[in-house]
C-alpha positions in Angstrom: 0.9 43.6 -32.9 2.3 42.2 -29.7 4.4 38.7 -30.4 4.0 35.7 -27.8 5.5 36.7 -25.1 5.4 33.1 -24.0 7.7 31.0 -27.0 10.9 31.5 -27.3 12.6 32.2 -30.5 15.6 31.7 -32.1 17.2 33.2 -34.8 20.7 32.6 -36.6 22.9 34.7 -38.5 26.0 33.7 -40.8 28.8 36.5 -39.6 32.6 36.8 -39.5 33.3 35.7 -36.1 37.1 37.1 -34.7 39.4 35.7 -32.5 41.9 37.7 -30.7 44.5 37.6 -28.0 44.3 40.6 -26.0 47.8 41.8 -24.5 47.5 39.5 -21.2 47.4 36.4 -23.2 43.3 36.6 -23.1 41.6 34.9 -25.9 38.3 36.2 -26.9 35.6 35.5 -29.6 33.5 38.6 -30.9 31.6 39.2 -33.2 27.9 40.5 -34.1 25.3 37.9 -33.0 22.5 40.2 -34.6 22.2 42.8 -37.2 19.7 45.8 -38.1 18.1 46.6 -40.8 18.5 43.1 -42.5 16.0 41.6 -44.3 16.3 38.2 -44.0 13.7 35.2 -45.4 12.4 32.7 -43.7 10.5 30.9 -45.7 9.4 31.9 -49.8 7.0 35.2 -49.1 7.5 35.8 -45.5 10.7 38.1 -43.7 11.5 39.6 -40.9 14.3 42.0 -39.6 15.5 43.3 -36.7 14.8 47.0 -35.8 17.4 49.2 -33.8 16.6 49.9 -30.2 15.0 46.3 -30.5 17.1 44.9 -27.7 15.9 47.8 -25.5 16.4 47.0 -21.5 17.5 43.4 -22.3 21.3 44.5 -22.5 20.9 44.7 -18.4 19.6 40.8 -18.3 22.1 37.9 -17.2 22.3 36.9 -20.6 24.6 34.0 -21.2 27.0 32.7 -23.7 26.3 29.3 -25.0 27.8 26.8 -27.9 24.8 25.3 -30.0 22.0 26.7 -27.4 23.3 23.7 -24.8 23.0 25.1 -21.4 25.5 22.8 -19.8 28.2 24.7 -22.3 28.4 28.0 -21.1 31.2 30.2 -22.5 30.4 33.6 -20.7 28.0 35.4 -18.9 27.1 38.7 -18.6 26.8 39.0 -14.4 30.4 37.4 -13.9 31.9 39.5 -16.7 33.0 36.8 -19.1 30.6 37.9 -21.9 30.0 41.9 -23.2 27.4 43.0 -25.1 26.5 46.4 -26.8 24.7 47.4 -29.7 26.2 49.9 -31.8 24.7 51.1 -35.9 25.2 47.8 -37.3 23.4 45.3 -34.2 24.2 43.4 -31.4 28.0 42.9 -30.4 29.3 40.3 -28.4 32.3 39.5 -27.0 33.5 36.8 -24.6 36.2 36.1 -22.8 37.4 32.1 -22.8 38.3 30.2 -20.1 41.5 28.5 -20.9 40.3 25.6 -18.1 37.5 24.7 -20.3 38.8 22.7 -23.3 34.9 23.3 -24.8 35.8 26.8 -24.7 39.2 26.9 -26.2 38.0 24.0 -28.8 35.8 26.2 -29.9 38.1 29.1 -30.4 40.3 27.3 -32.2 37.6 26.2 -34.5 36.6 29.9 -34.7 39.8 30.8 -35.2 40.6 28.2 -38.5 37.2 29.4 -39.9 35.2 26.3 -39.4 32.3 27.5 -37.6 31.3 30.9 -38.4 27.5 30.9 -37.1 26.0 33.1 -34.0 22.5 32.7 -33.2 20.5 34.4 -29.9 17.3 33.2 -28.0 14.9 35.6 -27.4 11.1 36.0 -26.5 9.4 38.8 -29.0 7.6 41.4 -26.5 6.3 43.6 -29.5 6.8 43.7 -33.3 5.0 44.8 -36.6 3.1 42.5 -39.0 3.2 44.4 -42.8 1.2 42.5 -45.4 3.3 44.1 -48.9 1.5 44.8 -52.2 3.4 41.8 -53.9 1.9 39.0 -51.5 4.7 38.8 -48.9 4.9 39.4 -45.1 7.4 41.1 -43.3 7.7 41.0 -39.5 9.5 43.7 -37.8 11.1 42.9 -34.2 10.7 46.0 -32.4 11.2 44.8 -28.4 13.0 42.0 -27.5 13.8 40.2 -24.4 17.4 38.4 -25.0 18.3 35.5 -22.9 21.4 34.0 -24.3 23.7 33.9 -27.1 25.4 31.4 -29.2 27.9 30.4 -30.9 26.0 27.9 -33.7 27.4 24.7 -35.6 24.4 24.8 -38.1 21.7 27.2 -37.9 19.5 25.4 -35.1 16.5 25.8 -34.4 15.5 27.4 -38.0 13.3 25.1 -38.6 11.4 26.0 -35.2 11.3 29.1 -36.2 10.2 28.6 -39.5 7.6 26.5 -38.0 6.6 29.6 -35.3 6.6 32.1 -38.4 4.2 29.4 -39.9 1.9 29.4 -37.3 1.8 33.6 -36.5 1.1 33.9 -40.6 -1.8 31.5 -40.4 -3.6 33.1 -37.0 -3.6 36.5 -38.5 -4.9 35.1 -42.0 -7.7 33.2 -39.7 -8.5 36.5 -37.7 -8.9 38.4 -40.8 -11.2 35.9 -42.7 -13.0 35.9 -39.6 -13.6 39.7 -39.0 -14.2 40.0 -43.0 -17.2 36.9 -42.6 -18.6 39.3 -39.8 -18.3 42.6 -41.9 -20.2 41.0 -44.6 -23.2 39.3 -42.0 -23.2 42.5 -40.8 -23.7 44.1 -44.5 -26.1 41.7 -45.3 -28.1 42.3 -42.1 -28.0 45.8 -42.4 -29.1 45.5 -46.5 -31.7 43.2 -45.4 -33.6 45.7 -43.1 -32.6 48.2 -45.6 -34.8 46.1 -48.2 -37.8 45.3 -45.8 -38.3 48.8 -44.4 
């Protein structure tokens, strides 16, 4: 099933996020921003995980580095250098390089550092994924191609509730579309047993 290509998503993930001074005097926040392979619930009865390879091409996008999803607080970005990315076993890796000019940016990494905000989330638009309806009643989504657009370092979860709301929404449409091919199965059964009957 392809996802909509069209809404952005968000997703957030509770991680151990590291500061470190590299030997210049650099300071740097890192940490994983996603992870494989982890099932994680969105609402009672319906999950999704990430798959590996899910972040595809995107690793060669101008991805930025943002704090709370605000574009006007950019930490790093990808083209200037100020913000890696690779995916290894475990997910998606960031790292980025703060700018000891910005006092947003070395805020942050001191609140980082004391272990007051310990939250990454990344925005993303789902180009393909798999819908599994499981034997106990639950649905599990499976992100199989992504297209990453930015990265962030996350007060509170935001935007769960959105995506709660999107999940929602996706559950509902295929629910709909299969009530509504089932409603044409059975005209078509009943059709088919009424010329049956007559001829």
């Amino acid at each position: 099933m392809m996802g909509d290509r069209e809404q952005r998503q968000m997703r957030s993930v509770s991680v151990n996020l590291n500061t470190r001074a590299k030997e210049d005097g650099e300071k740097v926040i890192e940490g994983y921003f996603a992870v494989f392979n982890s099932e994680t619930e969105l609402f009672p009865g319906a999950f999704e995980e990430i798959s590996p390879g899910a972040f595809g091409d995107s690793l060669e996008n101008d991805v930025r580095a943002l704090i709370n999803h605000d574009t006007s607080f950019v930490l790093g970005r990808k083209k200037s250098g100020t913000l890696n990315l690779k995916v290894d076993s475990k997910g998606l890796f960031g790292s980025i390089l703060i700018n000891e000019n910005d006092t947003d940016a070395v805020n942050l990494y001191e609140r980082v550092k004391r272990g007051d905000i310990d939250q990454c989330s990344f925005g993303f638009n789902i180009l393909a994924e798999e819908t599994d309806f499981r034997d106990d009643g639950s649905v599990k989504w499976t992100l199989k191609d992504i297209d990453l657009h930015e990265v962030s370092i996350v007060t509170f979860p935001a935007y769960a509730d959105t995506s709660v709301q999107a999940r929602q929404k996706d559950l509902e449409t295929i629910k709909k579309r299969k009530l509504d091919k089932r409603k044409i199965q059975l005209r078509e059964r009943l059709k088919n047993g009424t010329k049956t009957s007559n001829a």
